[in-house]
Backbone bond lengths (Angstrom), bond angles and torsions (degrees), N, CA, C in turn:
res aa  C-N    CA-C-N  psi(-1)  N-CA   C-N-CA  omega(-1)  CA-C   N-CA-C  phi
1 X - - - 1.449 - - 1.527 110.20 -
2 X 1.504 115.41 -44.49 1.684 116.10 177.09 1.755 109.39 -57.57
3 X 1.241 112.09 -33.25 1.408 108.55 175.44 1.276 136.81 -60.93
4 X 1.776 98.59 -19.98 1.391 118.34 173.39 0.921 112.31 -100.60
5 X 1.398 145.66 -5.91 1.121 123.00 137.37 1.387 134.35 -82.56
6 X 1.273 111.75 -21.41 1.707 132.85 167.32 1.847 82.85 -34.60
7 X 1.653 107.41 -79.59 1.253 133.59 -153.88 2.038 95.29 -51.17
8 X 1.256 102.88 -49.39 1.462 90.69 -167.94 1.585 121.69 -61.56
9 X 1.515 97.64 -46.54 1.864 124.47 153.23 1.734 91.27 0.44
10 X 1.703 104.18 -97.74 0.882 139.16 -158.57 1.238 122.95 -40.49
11 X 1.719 123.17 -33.60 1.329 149.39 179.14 1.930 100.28 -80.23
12 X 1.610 107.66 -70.95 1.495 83.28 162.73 1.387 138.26 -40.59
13 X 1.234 104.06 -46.08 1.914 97.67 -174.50 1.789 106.18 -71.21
14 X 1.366 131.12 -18.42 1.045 119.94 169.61 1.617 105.52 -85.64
15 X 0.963 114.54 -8.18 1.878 94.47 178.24 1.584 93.46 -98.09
16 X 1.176 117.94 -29.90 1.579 90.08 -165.54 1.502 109.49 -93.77
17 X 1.549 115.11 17.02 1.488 97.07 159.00 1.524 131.49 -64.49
18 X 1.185 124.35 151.91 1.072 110.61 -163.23 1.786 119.58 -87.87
19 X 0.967 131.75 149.48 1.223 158.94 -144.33 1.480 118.28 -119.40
20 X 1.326 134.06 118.02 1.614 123.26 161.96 1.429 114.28 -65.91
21 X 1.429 137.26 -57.38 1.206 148.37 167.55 1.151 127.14 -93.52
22 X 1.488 111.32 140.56 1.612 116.19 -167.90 1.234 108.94 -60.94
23 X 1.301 100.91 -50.88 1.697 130.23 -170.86 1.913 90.04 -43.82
24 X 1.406 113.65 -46.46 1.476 99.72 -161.83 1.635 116.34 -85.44
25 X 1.663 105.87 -13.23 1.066 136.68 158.97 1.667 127.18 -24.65
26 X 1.649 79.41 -63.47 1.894 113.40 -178.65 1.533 105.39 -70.10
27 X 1.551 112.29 -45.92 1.192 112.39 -176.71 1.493 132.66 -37.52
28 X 1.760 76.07 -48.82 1.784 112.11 172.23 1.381 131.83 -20.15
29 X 1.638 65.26 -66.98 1.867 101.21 -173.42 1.689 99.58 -81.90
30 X 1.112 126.61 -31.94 1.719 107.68 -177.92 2.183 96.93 -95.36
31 X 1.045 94.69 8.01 2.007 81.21 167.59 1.770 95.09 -112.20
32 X 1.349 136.56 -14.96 1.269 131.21 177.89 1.539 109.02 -96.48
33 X 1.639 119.74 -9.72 1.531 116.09 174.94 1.794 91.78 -94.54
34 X 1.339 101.23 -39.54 1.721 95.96 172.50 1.549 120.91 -43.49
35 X 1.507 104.32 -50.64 1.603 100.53 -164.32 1.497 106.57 -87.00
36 X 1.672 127.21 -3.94 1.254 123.65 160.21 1.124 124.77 -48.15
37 X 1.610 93.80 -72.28 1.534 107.06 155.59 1.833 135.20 2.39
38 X 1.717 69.42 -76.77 1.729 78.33 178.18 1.644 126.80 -80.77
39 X 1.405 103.60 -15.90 1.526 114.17 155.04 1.247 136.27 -44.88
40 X 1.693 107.67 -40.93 1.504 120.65 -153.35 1.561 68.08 -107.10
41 X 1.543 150.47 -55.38 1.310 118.25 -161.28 1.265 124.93 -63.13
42 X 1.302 120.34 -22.83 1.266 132.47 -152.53 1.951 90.56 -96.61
43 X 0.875 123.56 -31.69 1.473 121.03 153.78 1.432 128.39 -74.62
44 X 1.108 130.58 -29.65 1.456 125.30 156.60 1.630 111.93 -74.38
45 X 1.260 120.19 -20.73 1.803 108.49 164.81 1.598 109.64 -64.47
46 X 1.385 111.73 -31.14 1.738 117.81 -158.19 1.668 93.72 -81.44
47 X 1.629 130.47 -20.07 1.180 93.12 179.71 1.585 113.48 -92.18
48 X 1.368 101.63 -173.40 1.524 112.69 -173.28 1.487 113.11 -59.04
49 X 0.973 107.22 -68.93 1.523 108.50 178.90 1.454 129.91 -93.36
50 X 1.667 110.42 -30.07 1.259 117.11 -175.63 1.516 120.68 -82.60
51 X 0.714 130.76 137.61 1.686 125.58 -173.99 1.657 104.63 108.27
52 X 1.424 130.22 -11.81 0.997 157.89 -163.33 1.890 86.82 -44.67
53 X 1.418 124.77 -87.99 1.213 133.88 149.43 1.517 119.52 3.19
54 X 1.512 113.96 -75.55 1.770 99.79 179.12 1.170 103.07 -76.49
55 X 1.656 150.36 -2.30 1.410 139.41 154.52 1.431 126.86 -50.34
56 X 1.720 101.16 -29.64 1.000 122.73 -172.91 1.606 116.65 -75.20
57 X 1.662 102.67 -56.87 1.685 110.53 157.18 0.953 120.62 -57.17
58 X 1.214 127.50 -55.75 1.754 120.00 175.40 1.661 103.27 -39.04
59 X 1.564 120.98 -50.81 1.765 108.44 -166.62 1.934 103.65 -80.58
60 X 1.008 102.72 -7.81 1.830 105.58 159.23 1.319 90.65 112.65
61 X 1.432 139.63 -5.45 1.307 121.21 -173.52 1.866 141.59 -61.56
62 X 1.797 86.90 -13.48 0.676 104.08 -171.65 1.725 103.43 -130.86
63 X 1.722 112.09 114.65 1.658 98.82 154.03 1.110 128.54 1.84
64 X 1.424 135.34 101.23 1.639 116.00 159.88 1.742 106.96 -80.44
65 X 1.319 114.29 -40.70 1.710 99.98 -172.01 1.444 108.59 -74.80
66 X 0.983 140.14 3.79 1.589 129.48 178.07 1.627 114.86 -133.79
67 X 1.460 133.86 15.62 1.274 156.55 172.49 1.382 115.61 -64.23
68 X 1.499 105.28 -54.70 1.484 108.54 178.50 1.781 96.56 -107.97
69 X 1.282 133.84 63.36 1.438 123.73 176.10 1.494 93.17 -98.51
70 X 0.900 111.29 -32.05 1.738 112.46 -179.80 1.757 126.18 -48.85
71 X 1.503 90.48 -51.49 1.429 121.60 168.04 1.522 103.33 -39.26
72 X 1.336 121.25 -59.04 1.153 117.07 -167.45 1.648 120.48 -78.91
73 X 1.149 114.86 8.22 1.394 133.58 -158.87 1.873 95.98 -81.16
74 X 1.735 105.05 -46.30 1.562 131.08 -155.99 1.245 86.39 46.69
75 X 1.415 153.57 68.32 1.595 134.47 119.22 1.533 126.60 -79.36
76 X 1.181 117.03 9.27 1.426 118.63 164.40 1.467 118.07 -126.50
77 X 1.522 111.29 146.08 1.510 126.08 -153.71 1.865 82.99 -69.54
78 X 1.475 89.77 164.67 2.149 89.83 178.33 1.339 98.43 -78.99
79 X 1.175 141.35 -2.58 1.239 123.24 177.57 1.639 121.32 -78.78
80 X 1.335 98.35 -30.99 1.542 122.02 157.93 1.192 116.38 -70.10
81 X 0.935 126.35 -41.48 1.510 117.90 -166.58 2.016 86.14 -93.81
82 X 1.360 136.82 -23.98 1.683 98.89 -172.54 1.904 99.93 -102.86
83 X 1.514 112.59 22.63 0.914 127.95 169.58 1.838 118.17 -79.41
84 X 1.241 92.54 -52.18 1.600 126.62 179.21 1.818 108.46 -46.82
85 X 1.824 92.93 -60.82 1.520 123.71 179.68 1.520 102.28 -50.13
86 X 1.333 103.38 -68.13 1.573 123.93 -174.05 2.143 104.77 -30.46
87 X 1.800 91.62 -59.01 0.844 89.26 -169.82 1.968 122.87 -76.60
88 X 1.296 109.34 -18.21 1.530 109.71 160.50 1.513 115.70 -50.30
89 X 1.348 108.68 -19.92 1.537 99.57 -149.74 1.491 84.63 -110.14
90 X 1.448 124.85 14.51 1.314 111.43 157.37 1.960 101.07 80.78
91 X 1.256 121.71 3.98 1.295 128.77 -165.37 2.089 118.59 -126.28
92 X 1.711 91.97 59.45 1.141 121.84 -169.63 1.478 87.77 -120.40
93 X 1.493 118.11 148.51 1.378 125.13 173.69 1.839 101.72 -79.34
94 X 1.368 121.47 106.85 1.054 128.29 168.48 1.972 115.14 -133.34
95 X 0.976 107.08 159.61 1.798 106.17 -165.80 1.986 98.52 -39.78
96 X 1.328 111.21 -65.95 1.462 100.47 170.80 1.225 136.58 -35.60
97 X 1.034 118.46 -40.93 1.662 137.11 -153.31 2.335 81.25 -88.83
98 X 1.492 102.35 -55.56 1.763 76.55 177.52 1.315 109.67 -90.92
99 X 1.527 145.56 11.69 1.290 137.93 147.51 1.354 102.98 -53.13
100 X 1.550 116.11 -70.30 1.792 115.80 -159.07 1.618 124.50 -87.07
101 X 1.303 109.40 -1.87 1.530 135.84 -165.81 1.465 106.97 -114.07
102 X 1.823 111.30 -75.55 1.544 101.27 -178.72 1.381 114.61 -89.11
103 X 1.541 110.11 -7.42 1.973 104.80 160.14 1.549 95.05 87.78
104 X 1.514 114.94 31.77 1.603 102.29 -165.30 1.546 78.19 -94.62
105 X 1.776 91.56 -172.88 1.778 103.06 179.72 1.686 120.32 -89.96
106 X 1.189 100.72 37.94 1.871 80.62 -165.27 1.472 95.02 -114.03
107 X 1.272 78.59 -176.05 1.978 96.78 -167.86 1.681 87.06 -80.33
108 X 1.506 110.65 136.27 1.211 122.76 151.83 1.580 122.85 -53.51
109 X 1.311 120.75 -23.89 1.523 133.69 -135.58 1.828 94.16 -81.02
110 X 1.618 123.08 144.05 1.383 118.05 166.50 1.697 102.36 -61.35
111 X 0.997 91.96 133.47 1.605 121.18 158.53 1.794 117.83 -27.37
112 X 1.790 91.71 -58.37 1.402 95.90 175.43 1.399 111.28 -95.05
113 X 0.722 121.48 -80.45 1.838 111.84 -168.88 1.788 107.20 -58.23
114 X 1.035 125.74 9.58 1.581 106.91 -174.06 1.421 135.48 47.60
115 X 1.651 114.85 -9.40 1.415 109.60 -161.25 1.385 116.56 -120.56
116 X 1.682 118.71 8.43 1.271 110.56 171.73 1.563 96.64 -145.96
117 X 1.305 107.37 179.61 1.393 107.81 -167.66 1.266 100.50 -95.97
118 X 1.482 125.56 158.13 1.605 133.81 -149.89 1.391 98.90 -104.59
119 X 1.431 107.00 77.12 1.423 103.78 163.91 1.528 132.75 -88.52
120 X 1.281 139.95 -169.85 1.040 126.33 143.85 1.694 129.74 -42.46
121 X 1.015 115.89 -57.51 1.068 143.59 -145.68 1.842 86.62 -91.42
122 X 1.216 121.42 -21.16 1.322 100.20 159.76 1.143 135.29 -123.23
123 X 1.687 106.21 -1.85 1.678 111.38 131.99 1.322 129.14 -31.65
124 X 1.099 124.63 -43.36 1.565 140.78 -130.32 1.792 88.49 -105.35
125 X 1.109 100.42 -61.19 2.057 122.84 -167.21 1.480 132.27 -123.01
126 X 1.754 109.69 -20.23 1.238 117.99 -154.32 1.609 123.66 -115.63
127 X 1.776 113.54 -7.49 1.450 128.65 163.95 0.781 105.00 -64.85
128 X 1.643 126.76 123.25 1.361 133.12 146.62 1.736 116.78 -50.93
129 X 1.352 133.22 -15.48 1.337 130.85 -167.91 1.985 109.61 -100.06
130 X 1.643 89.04 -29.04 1.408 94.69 -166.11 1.740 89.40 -80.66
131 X 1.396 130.01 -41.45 1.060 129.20 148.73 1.291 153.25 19.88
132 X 1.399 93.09 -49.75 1.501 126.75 -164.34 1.618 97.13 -88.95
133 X 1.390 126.36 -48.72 1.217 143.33 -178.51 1.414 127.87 -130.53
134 X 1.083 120.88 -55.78 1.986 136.57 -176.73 1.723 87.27 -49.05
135 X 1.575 123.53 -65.19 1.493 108.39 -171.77 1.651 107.62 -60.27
136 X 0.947 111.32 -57.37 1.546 114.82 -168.51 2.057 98.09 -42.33
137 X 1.250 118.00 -64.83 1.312 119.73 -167.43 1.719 93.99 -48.23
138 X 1.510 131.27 -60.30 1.132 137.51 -171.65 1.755 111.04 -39.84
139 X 1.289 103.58 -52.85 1.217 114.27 -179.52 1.617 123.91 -61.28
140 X 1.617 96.38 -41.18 1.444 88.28 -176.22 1.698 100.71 -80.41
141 X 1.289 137.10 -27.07 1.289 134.32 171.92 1.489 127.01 -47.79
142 X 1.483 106.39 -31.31 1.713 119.37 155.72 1.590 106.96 -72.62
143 X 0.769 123.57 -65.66 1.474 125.57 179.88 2.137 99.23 -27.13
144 X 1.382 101.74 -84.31 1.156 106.40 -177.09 1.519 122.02 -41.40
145 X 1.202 98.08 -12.26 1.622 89.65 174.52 1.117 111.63 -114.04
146 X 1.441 127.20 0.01 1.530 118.92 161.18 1.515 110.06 -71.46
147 X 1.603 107.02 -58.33 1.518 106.31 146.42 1.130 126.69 1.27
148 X 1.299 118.88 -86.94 1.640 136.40 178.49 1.397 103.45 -43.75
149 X 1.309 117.80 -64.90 1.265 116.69 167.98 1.644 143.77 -15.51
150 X 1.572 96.44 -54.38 1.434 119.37 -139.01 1.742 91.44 -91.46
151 X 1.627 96.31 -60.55 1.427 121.94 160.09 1.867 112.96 -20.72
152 X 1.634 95.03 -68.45 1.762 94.90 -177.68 1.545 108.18 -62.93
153 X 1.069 129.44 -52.07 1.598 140.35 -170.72 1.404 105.03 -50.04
154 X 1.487 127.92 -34.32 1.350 149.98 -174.15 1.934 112.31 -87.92
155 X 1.448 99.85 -19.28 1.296 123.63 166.81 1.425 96.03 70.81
156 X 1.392 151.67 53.15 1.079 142.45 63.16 1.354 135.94 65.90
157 X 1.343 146.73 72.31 1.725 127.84 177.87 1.577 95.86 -52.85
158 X 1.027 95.79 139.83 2.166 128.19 159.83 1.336 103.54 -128.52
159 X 1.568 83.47 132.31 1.454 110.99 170.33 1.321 117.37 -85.86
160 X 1.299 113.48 -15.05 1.452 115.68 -174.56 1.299 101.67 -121.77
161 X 1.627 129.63 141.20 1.620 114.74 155.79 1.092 123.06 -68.33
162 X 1.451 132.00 -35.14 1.597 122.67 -177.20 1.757 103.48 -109.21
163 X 1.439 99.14 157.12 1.970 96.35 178.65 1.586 127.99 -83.07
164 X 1.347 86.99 15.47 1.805 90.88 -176.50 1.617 85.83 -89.69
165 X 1.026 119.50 -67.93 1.249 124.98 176.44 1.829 125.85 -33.32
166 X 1.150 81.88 -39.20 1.789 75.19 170.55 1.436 109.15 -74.99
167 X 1.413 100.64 174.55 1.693 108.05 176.02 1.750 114.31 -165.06
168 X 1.075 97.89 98.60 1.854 117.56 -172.01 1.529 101.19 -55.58
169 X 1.539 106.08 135.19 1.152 139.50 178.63 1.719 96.76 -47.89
170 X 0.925 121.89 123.32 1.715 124.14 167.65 1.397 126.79 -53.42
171 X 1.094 128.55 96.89 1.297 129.10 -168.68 1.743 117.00 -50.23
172 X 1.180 113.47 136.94 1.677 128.46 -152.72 1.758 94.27 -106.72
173 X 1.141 110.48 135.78 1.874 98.65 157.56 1.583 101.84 -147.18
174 X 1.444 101.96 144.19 1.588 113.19 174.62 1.268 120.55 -42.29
C-alpha cells in the first residue's frame, strides 16, 4: 500500500510541473501513464505466481486482442470480475499458492490425483480424476447454454425461462 502511494506521490509532482505548452503537457501525462504502465507490469511478471497470465500473453499463448473483451462488457459485479483476474493470475488460495507464497508446511500435491501440484490451472483443466466427469459435466453445461442461447436469439419456443433450468434432449445415434 506505501508503494502506492510512494508511486502515486511521484506521478503528481511530475504532472503538475509546470509546462509552456499544453500540447507538451499531454505528452507528459501519456509518457508518465506509459512508464507506469510498464512499471507495474514488469513487477507483476517478477512475482512467483502472480502475473502468471501476462507471462502467458507475452509467450503468445494466449490472445492478447480478445482476452480482456469481456472487461469491457461491465456485465459482471467487480467482485466477479477481480475474482476471475485473481484467478488467471494463478493468485487464489490453493495448497500451492500457501506452499510457495505463505511458506506454510503442506504438501502442494492435489488432494485427488496426488501427482501434480494444485494449481489453478489444474483445477480448472489439468486432473486426470476430475476428468473423468467434473470436466465433461462443466462442458456440457456451457454447451447447453449456448444452446439456450442460440435457440432464444433465433426466436425459438422455451420451455424454460432461464438455461440452467432447461435440459436438452440427449443426443441418440444409430
Amino acid at each position: 500500500m506505501n508503494s502506492i502511494i510512494t508511486t502515486a506521490a511521484k506521478i503528481a509532482e511530475e504532472l503538475s510541473q509546470p509546462n509552456e505548452k499544453s500540447d507538451v503537457k499531454q505528452d507528459g501525462i501519456q509518457h508518465t501513464k506509459a512508464r507506469l504502465g510498464e512499471s507495474l507490469n514488469k513487477k507483476c511478471k517478477n512475482k512467483v505466481m502472480h502475473g502468471q497470465y501476462i507471462i502467458n500473453i507475452d509467450r503468445r499463448l494466449i490472445s492478447e486482442e480478445d482476452t480482456f473483451l469481456w472487461l469491457l462488457n461491465g456485465d459482471l459485479k467487480a467482485e466477479t470480475e477481480s475474482e476471475i483476474l485473481a484467478a488467471q493470475d494463478q493468485a487464489l488460495q490453493t495448497k500451492y499458492y500457501a506452499t510457495k507464497i505463505l511458506n506454510t508446511e503442506t504438501d502442494s500435491k492435489c488432494r485427488l490425483c496426488q501427482k501434480f501440484d494444485k494449481k489453478i490451472d489444474h483445477i480448472i483443466s489439468a486432473c486426470p480424476l476430475l476428468a473423468k466427469e467434473q470436466y465433461i459435466k462443466g462442458h456440457d453445461r456451457v454447451c447447453a447454454q449456448l444452446r439456450f442461447n442460440i435457440r432464444k436469439e433465433k426466436g425459438v419456443q422455451l420451455d424454460k425461462k432461464h438455461w440452467y433450468e432447461h435440459v436438452p434432449k440427449s443426443v441418440e445415434t444409430s
